[in-house]
Every structure is written in structure tokens, then in C-alpha cells.
KOLMIKE-7222 format. One record per residue: residue number from 1; chain; x negated, y, z negated of N, C-alpha, C, CB in turn. Coordinates in Angstrom, 2 decimals. Glycine has a CB too. Layout:
N
PT   nr  kette     n.xx     n.yy     n.zz    ca.xx    ca.yy    ca.zz     c.xx     c.yy     c.zz    cb.xx    cb.yy    cb.zz
PT  NUM      A        X        Y        Z        X        Y        Z        X        Y        Z        X        Y        Z
...
This chain:
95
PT   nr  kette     n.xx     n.yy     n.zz    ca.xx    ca.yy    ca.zz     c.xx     c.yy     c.zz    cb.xx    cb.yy    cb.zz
PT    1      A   -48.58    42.28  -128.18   -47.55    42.52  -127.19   -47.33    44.01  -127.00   -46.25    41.84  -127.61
PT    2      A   -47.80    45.05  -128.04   -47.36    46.53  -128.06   -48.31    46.64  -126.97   -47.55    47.58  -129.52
PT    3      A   -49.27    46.24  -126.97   -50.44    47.18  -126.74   -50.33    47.01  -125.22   -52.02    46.75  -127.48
PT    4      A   -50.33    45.54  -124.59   -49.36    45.17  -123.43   -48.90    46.27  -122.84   -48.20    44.40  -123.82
PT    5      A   -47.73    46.04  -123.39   -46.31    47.19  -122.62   -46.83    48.48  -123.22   -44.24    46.87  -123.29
PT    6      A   -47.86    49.11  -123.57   -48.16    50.44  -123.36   -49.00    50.58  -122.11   -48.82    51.02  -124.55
PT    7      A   -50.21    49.54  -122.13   -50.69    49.73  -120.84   -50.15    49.95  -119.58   -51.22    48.97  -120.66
PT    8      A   -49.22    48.60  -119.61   -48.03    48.94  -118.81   -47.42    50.10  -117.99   -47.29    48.79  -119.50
PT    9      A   -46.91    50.64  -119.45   -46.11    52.01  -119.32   -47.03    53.02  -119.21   -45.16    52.37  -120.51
PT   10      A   -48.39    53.34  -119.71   -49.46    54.29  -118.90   -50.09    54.14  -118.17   -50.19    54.75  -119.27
PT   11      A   -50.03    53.13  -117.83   -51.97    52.72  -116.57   -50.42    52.26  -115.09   -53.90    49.94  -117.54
PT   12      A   -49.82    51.60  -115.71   -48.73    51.12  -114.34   -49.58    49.21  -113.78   -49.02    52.90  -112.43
PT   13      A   -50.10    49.07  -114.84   -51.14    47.23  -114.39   -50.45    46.61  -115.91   -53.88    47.25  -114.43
PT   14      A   -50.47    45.07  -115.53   -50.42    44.46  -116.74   -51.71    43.34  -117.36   -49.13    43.80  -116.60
PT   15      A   -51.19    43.09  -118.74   -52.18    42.16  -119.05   -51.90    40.45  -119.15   -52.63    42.66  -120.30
PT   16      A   -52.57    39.94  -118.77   -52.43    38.97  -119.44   -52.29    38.41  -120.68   -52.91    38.68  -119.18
PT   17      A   -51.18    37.81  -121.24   -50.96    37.49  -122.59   -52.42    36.32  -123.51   -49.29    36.68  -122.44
PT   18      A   -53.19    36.90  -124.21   -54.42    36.42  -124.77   -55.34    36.46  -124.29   -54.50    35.48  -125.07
PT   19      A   -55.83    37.46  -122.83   -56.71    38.05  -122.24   -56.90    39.44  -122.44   -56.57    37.80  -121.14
PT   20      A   -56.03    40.58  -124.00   -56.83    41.31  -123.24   -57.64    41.43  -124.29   -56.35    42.51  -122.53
PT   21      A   -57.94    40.68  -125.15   -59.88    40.80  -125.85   -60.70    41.11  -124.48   -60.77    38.82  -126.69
PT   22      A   -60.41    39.94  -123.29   -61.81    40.00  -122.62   -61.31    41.06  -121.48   -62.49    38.33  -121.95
PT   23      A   -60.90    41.87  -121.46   -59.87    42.65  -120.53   -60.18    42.33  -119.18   -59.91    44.25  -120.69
PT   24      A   -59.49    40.91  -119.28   -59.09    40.40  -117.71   -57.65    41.15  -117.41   -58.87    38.47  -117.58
PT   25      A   -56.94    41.77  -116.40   -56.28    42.80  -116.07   -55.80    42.40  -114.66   -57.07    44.05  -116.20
PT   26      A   -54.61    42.12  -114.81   -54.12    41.91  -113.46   -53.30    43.22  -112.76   -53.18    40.63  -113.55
PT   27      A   -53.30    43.25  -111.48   -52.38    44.42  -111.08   -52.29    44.13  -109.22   -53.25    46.22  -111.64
PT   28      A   -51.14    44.61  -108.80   -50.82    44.40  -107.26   -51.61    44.87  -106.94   -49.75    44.79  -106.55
PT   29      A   -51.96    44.70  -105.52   -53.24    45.37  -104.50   -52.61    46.93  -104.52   -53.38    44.55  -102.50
PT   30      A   -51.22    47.31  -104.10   -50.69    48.41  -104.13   -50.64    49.59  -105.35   -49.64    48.02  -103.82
PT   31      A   -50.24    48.83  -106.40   -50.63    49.10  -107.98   -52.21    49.61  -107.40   -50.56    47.38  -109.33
PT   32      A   -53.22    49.13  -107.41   -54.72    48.81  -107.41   -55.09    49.93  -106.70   -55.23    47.41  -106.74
PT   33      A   -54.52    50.61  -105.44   -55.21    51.29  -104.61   -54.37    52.70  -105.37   -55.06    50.82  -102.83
PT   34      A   -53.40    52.87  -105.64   -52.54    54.24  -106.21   -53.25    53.93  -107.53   -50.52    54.28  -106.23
PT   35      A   -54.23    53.37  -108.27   -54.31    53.24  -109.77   -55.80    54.11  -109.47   -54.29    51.39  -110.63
PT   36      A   -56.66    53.34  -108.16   -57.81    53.90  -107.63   -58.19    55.34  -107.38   -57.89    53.40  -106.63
PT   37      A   -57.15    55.73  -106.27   -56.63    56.95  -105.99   -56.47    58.28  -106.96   -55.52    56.60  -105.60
PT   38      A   -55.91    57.64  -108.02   -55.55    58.36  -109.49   -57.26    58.64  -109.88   -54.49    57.07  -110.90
PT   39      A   -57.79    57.74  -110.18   -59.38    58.06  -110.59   -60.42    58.84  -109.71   -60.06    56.76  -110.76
PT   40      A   -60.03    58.39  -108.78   -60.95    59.34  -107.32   -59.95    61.01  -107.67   -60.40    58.31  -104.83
PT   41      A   -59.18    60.94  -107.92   -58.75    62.47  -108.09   -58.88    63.06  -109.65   -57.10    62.61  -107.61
PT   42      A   -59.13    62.39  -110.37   -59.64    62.88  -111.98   -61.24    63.03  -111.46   -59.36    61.43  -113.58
PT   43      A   -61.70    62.11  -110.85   -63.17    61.77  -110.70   -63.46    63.39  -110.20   -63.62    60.28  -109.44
PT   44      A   -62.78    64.07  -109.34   -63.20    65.14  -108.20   -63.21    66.23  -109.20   -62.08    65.41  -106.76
PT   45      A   -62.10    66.17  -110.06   -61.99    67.56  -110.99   -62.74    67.95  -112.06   -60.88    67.66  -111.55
PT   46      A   -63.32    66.89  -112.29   -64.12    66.89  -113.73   -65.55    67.43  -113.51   -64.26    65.31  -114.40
PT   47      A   -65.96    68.17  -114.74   -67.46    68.61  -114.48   -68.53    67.71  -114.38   -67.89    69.41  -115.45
PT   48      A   -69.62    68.00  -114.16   -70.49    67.08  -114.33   -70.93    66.56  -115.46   -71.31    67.38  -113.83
PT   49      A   -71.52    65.17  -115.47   -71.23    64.77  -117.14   -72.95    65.42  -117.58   -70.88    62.46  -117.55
PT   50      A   -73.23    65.87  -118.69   -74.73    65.88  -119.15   -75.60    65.12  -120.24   -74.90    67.03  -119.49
PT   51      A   -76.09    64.15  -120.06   -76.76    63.58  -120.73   -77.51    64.33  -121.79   -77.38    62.96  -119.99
PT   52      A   -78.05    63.08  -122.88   -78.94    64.34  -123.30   -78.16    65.18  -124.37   -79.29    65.36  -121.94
PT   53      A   -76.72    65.41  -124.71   -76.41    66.11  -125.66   -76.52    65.15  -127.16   -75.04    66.70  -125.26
PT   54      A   -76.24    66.01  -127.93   -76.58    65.43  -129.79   -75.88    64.15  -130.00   -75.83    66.59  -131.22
PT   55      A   -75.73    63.02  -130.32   -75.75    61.97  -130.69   -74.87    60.83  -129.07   -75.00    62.16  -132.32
PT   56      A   -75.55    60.99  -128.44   -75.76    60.24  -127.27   -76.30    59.14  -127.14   -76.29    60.76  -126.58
PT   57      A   -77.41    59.31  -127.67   -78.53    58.59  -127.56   -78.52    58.08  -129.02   -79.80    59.40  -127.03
PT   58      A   -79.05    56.87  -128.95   -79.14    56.41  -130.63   -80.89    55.76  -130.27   -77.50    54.78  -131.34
PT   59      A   -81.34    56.35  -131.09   -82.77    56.62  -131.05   -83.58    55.21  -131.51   -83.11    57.94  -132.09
PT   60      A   -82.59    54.29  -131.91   -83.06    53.10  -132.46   -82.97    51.78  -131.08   -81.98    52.78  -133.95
PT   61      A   -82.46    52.28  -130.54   -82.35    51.56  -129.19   -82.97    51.21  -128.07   -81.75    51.91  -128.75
PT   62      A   -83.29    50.11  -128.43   -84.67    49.59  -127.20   -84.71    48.44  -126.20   -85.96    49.14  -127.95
PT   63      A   -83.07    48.74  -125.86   -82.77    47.92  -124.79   -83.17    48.04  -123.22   -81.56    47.90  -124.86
PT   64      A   -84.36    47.14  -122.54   -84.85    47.56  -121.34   -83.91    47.62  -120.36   -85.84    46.82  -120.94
PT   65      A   -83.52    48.61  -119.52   -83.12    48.96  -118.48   -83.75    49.66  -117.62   -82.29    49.36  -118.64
PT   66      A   -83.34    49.47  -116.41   -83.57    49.65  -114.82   -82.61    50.63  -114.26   -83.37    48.27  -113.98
PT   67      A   -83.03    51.86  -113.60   -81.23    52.03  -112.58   -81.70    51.36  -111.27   -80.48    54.13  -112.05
PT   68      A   -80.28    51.48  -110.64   -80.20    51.00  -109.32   -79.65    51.33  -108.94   -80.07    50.14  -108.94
PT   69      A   -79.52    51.31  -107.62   -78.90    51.85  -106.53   -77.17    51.11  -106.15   -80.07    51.58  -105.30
PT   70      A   -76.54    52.16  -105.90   -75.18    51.87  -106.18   -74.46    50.43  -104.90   -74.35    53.61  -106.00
PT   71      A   -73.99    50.02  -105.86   -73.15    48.23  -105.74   -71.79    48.31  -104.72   -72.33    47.59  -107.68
PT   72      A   -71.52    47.32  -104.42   -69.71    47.81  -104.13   -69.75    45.89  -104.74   -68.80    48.49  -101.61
PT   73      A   -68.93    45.78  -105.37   -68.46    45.10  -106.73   -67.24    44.11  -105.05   -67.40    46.68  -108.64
PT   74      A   -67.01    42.72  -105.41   -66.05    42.24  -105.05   -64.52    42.64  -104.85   -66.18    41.54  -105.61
PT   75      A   -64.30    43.25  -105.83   -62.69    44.02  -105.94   -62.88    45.28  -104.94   -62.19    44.71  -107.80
PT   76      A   -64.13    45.60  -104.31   -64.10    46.75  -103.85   -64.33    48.47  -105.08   -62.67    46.52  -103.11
PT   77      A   -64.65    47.62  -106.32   -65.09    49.13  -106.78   -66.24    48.98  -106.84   -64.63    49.77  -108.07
PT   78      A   -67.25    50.00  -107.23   -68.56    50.79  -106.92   -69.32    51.42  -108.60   -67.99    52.33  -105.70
PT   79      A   -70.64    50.43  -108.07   -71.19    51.24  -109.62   -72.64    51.47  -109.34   -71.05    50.17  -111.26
PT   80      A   -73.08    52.44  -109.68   -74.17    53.32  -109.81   -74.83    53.78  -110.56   -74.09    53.99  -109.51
PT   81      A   -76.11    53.00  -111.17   -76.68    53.30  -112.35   -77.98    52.63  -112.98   -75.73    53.16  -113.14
PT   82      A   -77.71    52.25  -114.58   -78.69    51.19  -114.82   -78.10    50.24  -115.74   -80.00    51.71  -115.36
PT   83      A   -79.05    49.13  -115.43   -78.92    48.09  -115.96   -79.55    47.04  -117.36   -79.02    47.77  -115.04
PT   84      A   -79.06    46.53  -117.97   -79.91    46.04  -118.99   -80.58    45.05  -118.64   -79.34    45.73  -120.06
PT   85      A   -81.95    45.03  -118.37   -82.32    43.97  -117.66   -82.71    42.74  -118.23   -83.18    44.31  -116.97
PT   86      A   -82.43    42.56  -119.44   -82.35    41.11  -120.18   -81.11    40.57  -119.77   -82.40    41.14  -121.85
PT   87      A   -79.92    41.24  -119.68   -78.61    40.49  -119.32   -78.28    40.28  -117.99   -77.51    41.12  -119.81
PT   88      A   -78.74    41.61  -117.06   -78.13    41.64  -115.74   -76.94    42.76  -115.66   -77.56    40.16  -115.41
PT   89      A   -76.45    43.12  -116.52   -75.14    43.68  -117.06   -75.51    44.94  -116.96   -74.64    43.28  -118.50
PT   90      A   -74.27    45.42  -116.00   -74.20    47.59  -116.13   -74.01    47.78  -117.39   -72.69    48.67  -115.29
PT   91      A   -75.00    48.70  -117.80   -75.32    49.05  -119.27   -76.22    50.28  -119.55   -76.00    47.87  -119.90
PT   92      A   -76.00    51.66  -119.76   -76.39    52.43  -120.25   -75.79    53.90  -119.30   -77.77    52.03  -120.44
PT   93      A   -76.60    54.74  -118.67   -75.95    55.31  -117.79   -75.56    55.17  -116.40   -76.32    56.04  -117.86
PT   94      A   -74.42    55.71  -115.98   -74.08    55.36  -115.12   -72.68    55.82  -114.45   -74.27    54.34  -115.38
PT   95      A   -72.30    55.33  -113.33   -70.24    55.93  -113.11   -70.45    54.66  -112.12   -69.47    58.16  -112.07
């Protein structure tokens, strides 16, 4: 229940009570687009990320992936990257 009403009180979305292991996440469309908004303006300020630095990569890892060309997701968000292609699942790099 803490963890709940912190999200709450920082993100401004709530959870569902025994959903958020699988972080199913509910929030108003209005909530949704000012929560969006918030990330598109962190998104703009931040440097570019660089791959490739010291323990990034775990060298034991030999999960096949693909990138691809960027999605627009049902909810209307957007992902761009690669994929693990045994699962189907965005997985490795990516935004």
C-alpha cells in the first residue's frame, strides 16, 4: 500500500491493488498526456545516452536480438530499438 500512495504522490497515476508486481498502471487520459509531456521534456534535456561504457554489457549474454524500426504501441507510446527474438519482447537497446 506504501509503495501505492508514493507512486501516487510522485508520478501523479495509480496502481492497482495486487497489480503492481506486473506493473499494470492505471491513469486518466489527462493524467496520461501531462505524465507524457513531463517525459518528452526530460527526454529533450538529457544528453545522449552512450553505449558501450564499463559494465553495460554482461559479456555472458547471448540473447538473439534484432533492432527495428520504431512502433507506435496501442496507448499511443513509441519504441525504437531491438528485440529479443526468441520472445518477441523490447529487450536490449533501445528508448
Amino acid at each position: 500500500m506504501l509503495a501505492r500512495r508514493k507512486i501516487k504522490k510522485v508520478h501523479g497515476f495509480t496502481v492497482k491493488k495486487n497489480l503492481l508486481k506486473y506493473r499494470v498502471l492505471t491513469m486518466e487520459e489527462k493524467e496520461l498526456k501531462a505524465q507524457r509531456a513531463r517525459v518528452q521534456e526530460i527526454r529533450t534535456n538529457l544528453p545522449p545516452f552512450e553505449y558501450g561504457r564499463p559494465g553495460d554489457v554482461d559479456e555472458n549474454d547471448k540473447t538473439p536480438r534484432e533492432s527495428r524500426k520504431k512502433i507506435v504501441l496501442p496507448d499511443g507510446e513509441q519504441y525504437e530499438g531491438e528485440w529479443n527474438m526468441d520472445t518477441n519482447q523490447r529487450d536490449g537497446r533501445g528508448y
